[in-house]
N, C-alpha and C positions, 0 to 999 in steps of 0.2 A: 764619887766614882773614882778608881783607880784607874791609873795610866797603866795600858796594856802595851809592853814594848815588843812583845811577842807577834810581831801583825803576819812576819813571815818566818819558814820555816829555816834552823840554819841550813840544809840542805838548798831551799830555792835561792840564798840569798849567796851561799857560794857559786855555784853552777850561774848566776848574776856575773859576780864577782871577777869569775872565771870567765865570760864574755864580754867583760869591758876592761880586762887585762890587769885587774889590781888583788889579784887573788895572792899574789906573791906579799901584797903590803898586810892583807889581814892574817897570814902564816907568820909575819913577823912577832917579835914579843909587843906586846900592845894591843896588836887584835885590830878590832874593827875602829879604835880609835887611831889608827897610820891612815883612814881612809875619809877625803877630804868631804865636805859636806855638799859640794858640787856631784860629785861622786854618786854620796848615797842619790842624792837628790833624781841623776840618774838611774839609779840603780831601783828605785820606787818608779820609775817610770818605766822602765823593760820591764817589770811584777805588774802594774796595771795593762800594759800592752798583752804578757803573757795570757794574762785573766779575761781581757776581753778575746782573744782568740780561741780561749776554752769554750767560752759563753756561746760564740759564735759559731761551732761544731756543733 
């Protein structure tokens, strides 16, 4: 089985990005590699927060 790095959309994971204020470091040259692993780690947890409040409507 292949590793799916796809799990979110780049759209969800800016507009993320964008509310935890490191949108300016993935605009840099480098990309999403400027953005610390603490970071995504949040950034995976406001995408399940998101998801369970879709679920929940």
């Amino acid at each position: 089985m292949g590793k799916d790095t796809n799990l979110m959309s780049e759209k969800l994971k800016e507009e993320i990005a964008k509310e935890l204020g490191v949108y300016d470091e993935v605009k840099r040259p480098g990309g999403w590699s400027n953005v610390s692993s603490k970071t995504c780690g949040k950034m995976v947890k406001t995408a399940i927060e998101i998801a369970n409040r879709s679920v929940e409507r």
